[in-house]
C-alpha positions as CSV (number, residue, x, y, z in Angstrom):
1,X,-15.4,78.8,-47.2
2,X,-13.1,80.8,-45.8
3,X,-10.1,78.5,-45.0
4,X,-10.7,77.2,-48.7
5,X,-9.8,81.4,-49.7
6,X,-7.6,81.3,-47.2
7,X,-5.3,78.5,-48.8
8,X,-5.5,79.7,-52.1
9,X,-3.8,83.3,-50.6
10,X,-1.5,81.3,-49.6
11,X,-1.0,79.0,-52.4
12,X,-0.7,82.3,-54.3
13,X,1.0,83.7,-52.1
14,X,4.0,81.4,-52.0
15,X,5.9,81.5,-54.9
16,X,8.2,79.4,-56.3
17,X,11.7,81.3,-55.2
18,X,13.4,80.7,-52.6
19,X,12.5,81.0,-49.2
20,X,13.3,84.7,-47.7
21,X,12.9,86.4,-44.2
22,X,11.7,89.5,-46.0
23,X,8.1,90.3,-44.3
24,X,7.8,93.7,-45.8
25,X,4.9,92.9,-47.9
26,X,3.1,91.2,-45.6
27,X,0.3,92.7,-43.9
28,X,0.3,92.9,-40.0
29,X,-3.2,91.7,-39.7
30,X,-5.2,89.5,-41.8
31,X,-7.7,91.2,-43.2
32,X,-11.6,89.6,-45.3
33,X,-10.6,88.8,-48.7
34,X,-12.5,90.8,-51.3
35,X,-15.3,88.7,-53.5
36,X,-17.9,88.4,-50.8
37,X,-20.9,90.4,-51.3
38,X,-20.7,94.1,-50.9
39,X,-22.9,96.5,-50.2
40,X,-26.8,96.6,-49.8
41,X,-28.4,99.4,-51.4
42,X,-31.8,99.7,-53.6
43,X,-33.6,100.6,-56.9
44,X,-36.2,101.4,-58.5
45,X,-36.9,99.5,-61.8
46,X,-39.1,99.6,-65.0
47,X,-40.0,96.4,-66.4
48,X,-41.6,96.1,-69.8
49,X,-43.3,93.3,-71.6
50,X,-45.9,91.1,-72.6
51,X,-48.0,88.1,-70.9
52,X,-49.0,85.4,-73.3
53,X,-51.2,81.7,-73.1
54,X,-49.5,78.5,-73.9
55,X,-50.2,79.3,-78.2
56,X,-47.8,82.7,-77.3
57,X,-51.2,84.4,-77.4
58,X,-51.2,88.2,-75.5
59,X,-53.3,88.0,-72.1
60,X,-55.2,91.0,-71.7
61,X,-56.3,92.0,-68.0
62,X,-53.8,89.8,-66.3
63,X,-52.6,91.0,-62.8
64,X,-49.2,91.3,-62.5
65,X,-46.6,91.2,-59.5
66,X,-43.3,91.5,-58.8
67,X,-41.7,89.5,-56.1
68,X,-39.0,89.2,-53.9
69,X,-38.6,86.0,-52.5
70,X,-34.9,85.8,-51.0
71,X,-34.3,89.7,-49.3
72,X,-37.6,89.9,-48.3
73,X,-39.9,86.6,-49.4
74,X,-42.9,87.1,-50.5
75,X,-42.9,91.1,-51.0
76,X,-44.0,92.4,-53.7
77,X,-42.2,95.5,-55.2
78,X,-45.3,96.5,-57.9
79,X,-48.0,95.8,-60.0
80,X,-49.6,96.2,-63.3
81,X,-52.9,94.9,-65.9
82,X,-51.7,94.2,-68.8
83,X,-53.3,95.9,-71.7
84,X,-54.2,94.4,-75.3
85,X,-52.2,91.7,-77.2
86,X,-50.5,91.2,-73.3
87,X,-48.1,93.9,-73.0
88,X,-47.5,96.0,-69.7
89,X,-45.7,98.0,-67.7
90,X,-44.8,97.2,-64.1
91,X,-42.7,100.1,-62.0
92,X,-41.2,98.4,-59.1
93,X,-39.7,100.0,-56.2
94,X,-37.3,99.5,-53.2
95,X,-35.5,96.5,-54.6
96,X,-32.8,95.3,-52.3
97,X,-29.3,95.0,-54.9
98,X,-26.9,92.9,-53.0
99,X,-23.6,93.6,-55.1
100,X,-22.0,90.8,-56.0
101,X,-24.5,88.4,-54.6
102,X,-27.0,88.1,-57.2
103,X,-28.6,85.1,-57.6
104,X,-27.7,84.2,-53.7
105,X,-28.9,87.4,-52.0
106,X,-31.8,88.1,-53.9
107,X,-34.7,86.2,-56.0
108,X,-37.0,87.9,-58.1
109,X,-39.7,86.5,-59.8
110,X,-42.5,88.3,-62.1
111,X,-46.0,86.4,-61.4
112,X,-49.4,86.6,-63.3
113,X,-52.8,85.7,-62.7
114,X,-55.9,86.0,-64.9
115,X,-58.2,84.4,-62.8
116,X,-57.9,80.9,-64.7
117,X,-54.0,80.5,-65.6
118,X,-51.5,81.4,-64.0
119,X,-47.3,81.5,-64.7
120,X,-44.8,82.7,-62.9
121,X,-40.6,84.2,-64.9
122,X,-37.4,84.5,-62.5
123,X,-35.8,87.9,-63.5
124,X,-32.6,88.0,-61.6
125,X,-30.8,88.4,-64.9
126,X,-32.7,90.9,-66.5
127,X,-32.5,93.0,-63.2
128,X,-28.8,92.4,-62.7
129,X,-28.4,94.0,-66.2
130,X,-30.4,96.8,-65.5
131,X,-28.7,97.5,-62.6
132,X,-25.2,97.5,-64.3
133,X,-26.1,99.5,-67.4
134,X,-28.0,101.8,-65.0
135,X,-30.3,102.2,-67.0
136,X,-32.8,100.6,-64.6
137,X,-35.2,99.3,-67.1
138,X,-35.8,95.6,-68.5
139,X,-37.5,94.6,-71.5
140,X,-38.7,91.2,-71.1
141,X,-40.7,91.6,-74.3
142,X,-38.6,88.9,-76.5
143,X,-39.1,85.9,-73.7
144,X,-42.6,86.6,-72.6
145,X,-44.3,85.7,-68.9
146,X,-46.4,82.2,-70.1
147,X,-50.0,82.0,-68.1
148,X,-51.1,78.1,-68.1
């Protein structure tokens, strides 16, 4: 990957004007392109929303996990019940946040249980948005987690 960045500096790089012994621009030493990922730092999150059956009926007393599966596969960052008509609230903490790597870096997946169905909702979206609004809260309310 990087000789593939590499070229494209240089196709960028080199214009279309003549050539010139002008080297004043260029750097002395190469040096890593920005775009990679950046730094690794954490969060705390709040996520909202409801558990439903396969009729979009809410699933009360249904455990509730959130999971890491890429950073740290198979830890799980919190828990909740949910209450009546499905709905909960899960506070999960210590999230690795890869900037610029989500979706590569990290995986995190909300999973539910009720003893007979079970489901399982990848939230690296809703999380990226949370992070970037800094808000640190995601409402999964509108796309629920479905228990089969």
């Amino acid at each position: 990957m990087k000789s593939a960045i590499g070229w494209a500096l240089v196709v960028v790089g080199c214009g279309g004007g003549a050539a010139s012994s002008d080297t004043s621009d260029t750097p002395e030493t190469e040096t890593e392109p920005s775009g990679a990922c950046g730094d690794v730092s954490s969060m705390d999150v709040t996520l909202t929303g409801k558990v439903v059956d396969g009729d979009g009926v809410g699933i009360e007393g249904a455990e509730l996990w959130l999971e890491e599966r890429n950073w740290s596969p198979g830890r799980v960052h919190g828990t909740a019940r949910s209450a009546a008509g499905g709905t909960f609230e899960l506070i999960g903490g210590d999230l690795p946040v890869v900037e610029g790597c989500w979706g590569i870096a990290v995986s995190y997946w909300l999973v539910g249980d009720d003893g007979g169905r079970a489901g399982e909702k990848p939230l690296n979206p809703e999380l990226l948005h949370a992070w970037e609004d800094g808000s640190f809260a995601a409402d999964i309310s509108a796309f629920p987690l479905i228990l089969r």
